[in-house]
C-alpha positions in Angstrom: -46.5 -25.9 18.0 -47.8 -24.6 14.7 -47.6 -21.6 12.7 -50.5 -20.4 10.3 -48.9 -19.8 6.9 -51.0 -17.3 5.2 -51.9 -17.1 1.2 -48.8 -14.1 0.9 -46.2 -16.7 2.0 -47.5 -19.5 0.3 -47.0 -17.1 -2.8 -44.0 -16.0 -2.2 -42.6 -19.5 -1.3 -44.1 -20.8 -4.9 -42.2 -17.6 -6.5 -38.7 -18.0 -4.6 -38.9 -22.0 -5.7 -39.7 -20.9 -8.9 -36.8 -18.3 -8.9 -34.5 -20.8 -7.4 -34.5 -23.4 -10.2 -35.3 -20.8 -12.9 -32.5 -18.4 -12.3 -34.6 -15.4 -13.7 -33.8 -12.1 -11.9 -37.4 -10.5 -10.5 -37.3 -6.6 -10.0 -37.5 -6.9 -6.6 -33.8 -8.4 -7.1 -32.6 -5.5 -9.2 -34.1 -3.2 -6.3 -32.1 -5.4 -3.5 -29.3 -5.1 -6.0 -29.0 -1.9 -6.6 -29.3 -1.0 -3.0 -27.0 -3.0 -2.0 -24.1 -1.5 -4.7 -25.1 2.2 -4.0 -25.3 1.7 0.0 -21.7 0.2 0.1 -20.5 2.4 -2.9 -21.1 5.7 -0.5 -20.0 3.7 2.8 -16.8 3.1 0.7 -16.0 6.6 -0.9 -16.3 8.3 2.5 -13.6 5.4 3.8 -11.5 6.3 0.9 -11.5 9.4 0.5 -9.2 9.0 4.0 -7.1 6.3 2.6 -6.1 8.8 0.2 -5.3 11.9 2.2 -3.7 10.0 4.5 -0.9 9.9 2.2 -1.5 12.8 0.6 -2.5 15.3 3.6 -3.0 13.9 6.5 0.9 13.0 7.5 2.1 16.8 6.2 -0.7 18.4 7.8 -1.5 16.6 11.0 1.1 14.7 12.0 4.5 15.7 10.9 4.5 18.6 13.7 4.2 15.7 16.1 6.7 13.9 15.0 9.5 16.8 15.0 9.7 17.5 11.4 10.3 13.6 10.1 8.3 13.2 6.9 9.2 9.1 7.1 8.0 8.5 10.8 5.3 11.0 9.9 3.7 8.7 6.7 4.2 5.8 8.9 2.1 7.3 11.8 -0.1 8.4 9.1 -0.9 5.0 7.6 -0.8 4.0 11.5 -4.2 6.0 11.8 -5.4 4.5 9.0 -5.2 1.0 10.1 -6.4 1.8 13.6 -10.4 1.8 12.2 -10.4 -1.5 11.0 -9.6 -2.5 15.0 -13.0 -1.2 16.0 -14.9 -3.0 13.0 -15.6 -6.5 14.6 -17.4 -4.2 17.6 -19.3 -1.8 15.1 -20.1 -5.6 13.7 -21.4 -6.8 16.9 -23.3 -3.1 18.0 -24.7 -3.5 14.7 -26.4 -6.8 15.1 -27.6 -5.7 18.8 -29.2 -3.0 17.3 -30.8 -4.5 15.1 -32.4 -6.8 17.1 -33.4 -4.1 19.5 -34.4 -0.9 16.9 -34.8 -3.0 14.0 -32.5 -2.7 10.9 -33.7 0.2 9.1 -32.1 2.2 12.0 -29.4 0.6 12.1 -29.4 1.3 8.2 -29.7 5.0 9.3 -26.7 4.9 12.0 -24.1 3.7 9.9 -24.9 5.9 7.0 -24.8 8.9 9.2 -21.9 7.4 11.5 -19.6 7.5 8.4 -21.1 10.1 6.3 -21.2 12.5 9.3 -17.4 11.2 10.3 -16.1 12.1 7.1 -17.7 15.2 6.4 -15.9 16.0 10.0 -12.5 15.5 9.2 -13.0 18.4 6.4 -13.8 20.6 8.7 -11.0 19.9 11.0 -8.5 22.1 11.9 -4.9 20.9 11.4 -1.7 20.8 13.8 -0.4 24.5 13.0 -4.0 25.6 14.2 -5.1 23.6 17.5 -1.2 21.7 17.9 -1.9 17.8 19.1 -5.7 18.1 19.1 -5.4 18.1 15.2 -4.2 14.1 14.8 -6.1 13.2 18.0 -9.1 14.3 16.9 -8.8 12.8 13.0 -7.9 9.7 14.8 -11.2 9.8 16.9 -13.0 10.4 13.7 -11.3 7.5 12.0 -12.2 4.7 14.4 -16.0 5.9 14.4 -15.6 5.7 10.4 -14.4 2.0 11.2 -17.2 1.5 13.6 -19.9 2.6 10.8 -17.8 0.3 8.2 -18.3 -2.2 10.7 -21.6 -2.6 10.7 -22.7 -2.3 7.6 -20.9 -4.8 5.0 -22.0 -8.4 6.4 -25.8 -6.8 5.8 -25.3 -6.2 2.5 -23.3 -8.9 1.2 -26.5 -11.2 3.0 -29.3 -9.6 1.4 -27.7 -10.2 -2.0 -26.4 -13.9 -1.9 -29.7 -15.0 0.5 -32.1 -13.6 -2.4 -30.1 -15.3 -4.9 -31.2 -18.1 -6.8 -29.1 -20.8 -5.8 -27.0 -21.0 -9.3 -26.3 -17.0 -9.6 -24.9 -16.6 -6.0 -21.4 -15.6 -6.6 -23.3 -13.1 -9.3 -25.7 -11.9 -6.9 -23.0 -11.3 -3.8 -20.7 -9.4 -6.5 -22.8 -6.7 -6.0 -21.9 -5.2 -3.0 -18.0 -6.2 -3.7 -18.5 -3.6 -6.6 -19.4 -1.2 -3.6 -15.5 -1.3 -2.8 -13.9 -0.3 -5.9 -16.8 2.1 -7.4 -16.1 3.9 -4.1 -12.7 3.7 -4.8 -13.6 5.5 -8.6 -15.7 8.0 -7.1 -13.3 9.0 -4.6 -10.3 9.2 -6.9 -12.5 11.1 -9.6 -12.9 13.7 -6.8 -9.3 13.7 -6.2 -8.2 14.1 -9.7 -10.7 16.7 -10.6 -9.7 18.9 -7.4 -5.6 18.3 -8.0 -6.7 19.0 -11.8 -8.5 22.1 -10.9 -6.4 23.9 -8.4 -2.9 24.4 -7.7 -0.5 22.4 -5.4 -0.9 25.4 -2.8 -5.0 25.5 -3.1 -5.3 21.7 -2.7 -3.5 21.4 -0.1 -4.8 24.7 2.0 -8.2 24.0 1.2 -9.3 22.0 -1.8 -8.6 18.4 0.0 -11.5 19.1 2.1 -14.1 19.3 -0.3 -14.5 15.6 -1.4 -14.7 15.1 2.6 -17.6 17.7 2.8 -19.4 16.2 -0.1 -20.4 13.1 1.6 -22.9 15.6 3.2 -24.5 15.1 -0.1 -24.1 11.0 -0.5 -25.8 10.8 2.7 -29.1 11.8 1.7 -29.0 10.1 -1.5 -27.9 7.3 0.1 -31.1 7.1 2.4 -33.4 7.8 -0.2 -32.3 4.6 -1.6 -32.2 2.6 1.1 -36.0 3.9 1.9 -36.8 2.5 -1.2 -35.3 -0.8 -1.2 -36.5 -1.4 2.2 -40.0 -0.7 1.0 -39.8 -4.0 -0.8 -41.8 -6.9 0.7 -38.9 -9.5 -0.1 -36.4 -6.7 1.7 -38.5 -7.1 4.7 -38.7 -11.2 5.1 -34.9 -11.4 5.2 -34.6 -9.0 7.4 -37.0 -10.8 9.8 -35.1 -14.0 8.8 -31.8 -12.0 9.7 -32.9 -11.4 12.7 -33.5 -15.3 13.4 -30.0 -15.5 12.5 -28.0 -13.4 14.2 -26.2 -15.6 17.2 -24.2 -14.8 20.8 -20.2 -14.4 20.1 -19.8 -17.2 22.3 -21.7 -19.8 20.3 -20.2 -18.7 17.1 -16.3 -18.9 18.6 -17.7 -22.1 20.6 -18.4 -24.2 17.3 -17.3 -22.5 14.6 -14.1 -20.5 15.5 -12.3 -22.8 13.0 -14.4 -21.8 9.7 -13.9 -18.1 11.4 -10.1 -18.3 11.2 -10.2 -20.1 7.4 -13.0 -17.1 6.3 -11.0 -14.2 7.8 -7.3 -15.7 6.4 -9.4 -16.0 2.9 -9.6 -12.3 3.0 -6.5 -11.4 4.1 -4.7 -11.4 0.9 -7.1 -9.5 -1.2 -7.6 -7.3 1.8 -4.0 -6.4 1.9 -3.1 -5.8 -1.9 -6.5 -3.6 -2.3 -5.5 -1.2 -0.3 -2.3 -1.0 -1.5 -3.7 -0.5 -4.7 -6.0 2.1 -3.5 -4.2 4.4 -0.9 0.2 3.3 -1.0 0.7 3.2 -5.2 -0.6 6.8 -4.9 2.0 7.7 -1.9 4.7 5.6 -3.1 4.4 7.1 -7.2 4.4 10.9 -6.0 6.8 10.6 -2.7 9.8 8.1 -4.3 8.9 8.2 -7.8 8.2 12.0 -8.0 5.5 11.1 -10.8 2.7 13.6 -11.4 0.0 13.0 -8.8 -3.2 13.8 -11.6 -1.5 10.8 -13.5 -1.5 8.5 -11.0 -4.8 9.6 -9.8 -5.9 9.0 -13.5 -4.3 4.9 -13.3 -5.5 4.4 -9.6 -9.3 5.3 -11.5 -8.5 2.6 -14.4 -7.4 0.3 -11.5 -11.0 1.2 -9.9 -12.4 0.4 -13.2 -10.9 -2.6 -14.2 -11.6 -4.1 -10.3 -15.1 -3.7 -10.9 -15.6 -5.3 -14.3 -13.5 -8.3 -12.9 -15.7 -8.3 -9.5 -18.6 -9.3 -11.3 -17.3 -11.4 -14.2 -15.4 -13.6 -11.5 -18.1 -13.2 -9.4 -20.2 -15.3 -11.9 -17.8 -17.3 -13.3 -17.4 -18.9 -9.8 -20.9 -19.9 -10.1 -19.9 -22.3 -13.0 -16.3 -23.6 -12.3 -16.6 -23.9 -8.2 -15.9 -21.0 -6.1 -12.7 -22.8 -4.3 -11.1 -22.9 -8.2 -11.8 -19.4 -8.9 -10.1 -18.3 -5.7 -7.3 -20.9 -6.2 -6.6 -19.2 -9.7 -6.9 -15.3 -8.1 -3.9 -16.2 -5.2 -1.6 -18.5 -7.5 -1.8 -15.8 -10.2 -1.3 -13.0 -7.1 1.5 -14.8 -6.0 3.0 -14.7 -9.1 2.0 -10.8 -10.3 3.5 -9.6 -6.9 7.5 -8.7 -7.6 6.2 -8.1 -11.3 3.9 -5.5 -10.3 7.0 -3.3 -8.5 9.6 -4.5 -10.9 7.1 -2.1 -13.6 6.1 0.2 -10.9 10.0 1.2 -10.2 10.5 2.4 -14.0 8.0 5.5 -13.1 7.1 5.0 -16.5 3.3 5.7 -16.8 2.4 3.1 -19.0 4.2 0.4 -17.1 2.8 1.5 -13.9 -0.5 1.7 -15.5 -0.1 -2.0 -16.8 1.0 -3.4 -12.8 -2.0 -1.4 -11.5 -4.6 -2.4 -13.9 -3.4 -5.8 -14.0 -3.8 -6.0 -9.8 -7.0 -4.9 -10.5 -7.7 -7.5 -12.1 -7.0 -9.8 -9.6 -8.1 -8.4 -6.9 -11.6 -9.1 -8.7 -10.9 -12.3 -9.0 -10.3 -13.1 -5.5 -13.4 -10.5 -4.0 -16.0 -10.7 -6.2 -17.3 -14.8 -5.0 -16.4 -14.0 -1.4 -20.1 -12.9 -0.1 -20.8 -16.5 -1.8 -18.2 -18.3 -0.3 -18.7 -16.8 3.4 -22.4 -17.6 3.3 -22.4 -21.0 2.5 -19.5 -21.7 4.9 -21.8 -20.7 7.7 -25.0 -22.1 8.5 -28.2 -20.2 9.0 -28.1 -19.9 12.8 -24.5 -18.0 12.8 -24.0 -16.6 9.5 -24.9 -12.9 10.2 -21.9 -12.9 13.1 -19.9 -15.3 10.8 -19.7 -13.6 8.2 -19.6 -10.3 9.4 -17.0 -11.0 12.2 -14.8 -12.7 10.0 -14.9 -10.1 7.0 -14.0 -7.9 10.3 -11.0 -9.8 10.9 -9.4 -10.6 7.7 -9.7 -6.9 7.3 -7.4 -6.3 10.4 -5.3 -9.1 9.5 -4.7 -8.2 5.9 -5.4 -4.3 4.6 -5.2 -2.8 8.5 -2.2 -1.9 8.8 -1.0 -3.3 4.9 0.2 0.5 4.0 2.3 1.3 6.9 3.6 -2.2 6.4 4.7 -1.6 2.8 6.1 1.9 3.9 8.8 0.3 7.2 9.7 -2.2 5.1 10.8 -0.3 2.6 12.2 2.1 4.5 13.9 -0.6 6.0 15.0 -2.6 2.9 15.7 0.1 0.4 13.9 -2.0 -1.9 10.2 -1.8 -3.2 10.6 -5.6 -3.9 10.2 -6.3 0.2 6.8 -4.9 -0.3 6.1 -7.5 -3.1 7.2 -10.4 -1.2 4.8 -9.2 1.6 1.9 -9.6 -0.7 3.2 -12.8 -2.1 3.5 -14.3 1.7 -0.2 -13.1 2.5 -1.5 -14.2 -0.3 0.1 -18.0 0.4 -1.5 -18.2 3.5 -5.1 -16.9 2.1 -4.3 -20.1 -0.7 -3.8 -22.7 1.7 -7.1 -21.4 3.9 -9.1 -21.2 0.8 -7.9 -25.1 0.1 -9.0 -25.6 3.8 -12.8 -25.1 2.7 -14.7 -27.9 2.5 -16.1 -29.4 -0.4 -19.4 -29.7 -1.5 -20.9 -26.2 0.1 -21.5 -24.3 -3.0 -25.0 -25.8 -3.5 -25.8 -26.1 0.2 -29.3 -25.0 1.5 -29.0 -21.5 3.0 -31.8 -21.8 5.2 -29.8 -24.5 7.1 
């Protein structure tokens, strides 16, 4: 059988080789680029902006009354319903890639966006416990899991449209892109925080002022679309999505010969998984709830956290591209490892600079070990699985490592006493993602992707 290959592909195949061993960024890149940073960037504010009212709000407001008046049982619940989301990602993973097959991935695009956006702008319109008793938390709970459904479907997209247009020596540079998604939605939904605490009293905020930022991703949505429309105008966009399509597999086949490289990607997440969102929704609990520090403060050092996560993201994201992806992840965990009892050992003084310090420093780190990932998971699958591989697995590290990571940290320290437990935690996960990331085979990082 043969297949007529008209002038348009010959052209772009001359200009993809020509990219390939070049290196040069084309502006269709910067347009797949940027679309992938600002898609995941809203995506990730409006997931967020939960994470941190569920400390903040959510467990005062919604589920204390349900738990007769016990603030500790009521966080824990609380970070409970935050967890419960990333359950339902590996299925808004796999409705996502049935979609597209069926509607086509601008859709599909257009579902997710609107799935979370609408979600989130939801909850601020959601009565609490004193007003509607037990509907309140069941009802922000049935909100939550279609936030994880939306989240579910839309990062193993992204992080594929940036590492497949790559040229083959700038992938872990290219795939940063949509990592920076995660903690520039992580800025943007602290900077709301801190200018609404900033702004109003304690009483305003937490009567009515938490549910603006909710109500602004009313906003993100459209802009959100209007750049997607325009990146998926491009005629590069277009062929991988057709190529996407080719390589989107059954469950079964990808569990039937690669379930091992599943279990080795997801682990690899874990750790990073598990400290982020420590970083972005428990320091923020734990400073104002034990440590009675002032909430706009640590607002202000969760913001520099946000800041220096992104700026490490995409340095580490192209440095992997020269020292080996498996050595820049080694050095992330072995240095995580070792950070994890320092970083509460600061935290504990309450001291703004020293919290500030274990904080930024995480940041760090947690750059170090996300910003090669989309990279890493793309040439550990081959062509014919790597939509569901990738996707299924970043859906799974999630639930084994930053799921449930805050309500963790909060029983065992109410079990222990000691914020140190919480540290060893982290130091145990991130083991485990060091000895899967050793588990990846060599030679991969210059593969062929259309293998």
């Amino acid at each position: 059988m043969t297949t007529e290959i008209t002038s348009d592909q010959r052209l772009h195949e001359t200009a993809t080789k020509t990219t390939q061993d070049t290196g040069n960024i084309t502006p269709e890149h910067r347009k797949v680029l940027a679309g992938a940073l600002v898609g995941t960037t809203i995506e990730w504010f409006d997931f967020f902006i939960y994470a941190q009212a569920a400390g903040l709000i959510f467990a005062i407001q919604f589920f204390n009354p349900a738990t007769n008046d016990n603030p500790s049982l009521a966080l824990i619940v609380s970070w409970a319903s935050l967890g419960i989301s990333f359950l339902f990602r590996p299925l808004g993973a796999v409705i996502a890639g049935h979609l597209g097959d069926r509607l086509g991935r601008k859709p599909v695009l257009v579902i997710t966006l609107v799935g979370m956006g609408g979600a989130t702008a939801a909850i601020g319109l959601l009565p609490t416990y004193a007003t509607i008793g037990i509907a309140a938390p069941l009802l922000l709970v049935l909100l939550r899991i279609l936030q994880g459904l939306s989240a579910g479907g839309e990062w193993g997209g992204a992080a594929l449209i940036a590492v497949e247009h790559a040229p083959t020596r700038r992938r872990g540079f290219f795939g940063a892109f949509p990592q920076v998604g995660v903690p520039a939605g992580m800025l943007l939904a602290t900077v709301f925080m801190l200018v609404m605490t900033s702004a109003l009293t304690t009483e305003q905020f937490e009567s009515w002022g938490w549910r603006i930022p909710f109500l602004f991703s009313i906003v993100l949505i459209v802009v959100g679309f209007l750049i997607r429309r325009l990146v998926e105008e491009s005629p590069v966009f277009s062929e991988m999505e057709q190529m996407k399509k080719k390589a989107s597999a059954p469950l079964s086949e990808l569990f039937r010969a690669h379930w091992r490289t599943v279990l080795i990607a997801a682990v690899i997440f874990a750790g990073v998984n598990a400290a982020g969102y420590l970083a972005i929704a428990y320091f923020l609990s734990y400073g104002t709830g034990v440590l009675g520090m002032d909430r706009s403060v640590l607002l202000l050092l969760t913001s520099l956290t946000a800041v220096a996560w992104i700026v490490a993201t995409l340095f580490f994201g192209d440095l992997s591209d020269r020292i080996g992806r498996k050595r820049t992840f080694a050095f992330g965990y072995l240095a995580m490892i070792l950070w994890a009892i320092p970083t509460w050992l600061l935290i504990d003084t309450a001291n703004p600079l020293l919290f500030g310090v274990a904080v930024v420093v995480l940041g760090v780190l947690l750059g170090i070990t996300y910003g090669p990932q989309p990279a890493l998971y793309a040439e550990m699958f081959p062509a014919s699985v790597r939509l569901s591989g990738v996707s299924i697995s970043y859906a799974i590290g999630s639930i084994i490592g930053g799921a449930f990571a805050p309500m963790i940290a909060e029983l065992l320290f109410s079990a222990t006493g000691t914020s140190l437990s919480i540290g060893t935690y982290i130091a145990v996960i991130s083991l485990l993602s060091l000895i899967a990331v050793m588990a990846v085979p060599a030679g991969i990082q210059r593969r062929n992707l259309s293998e």
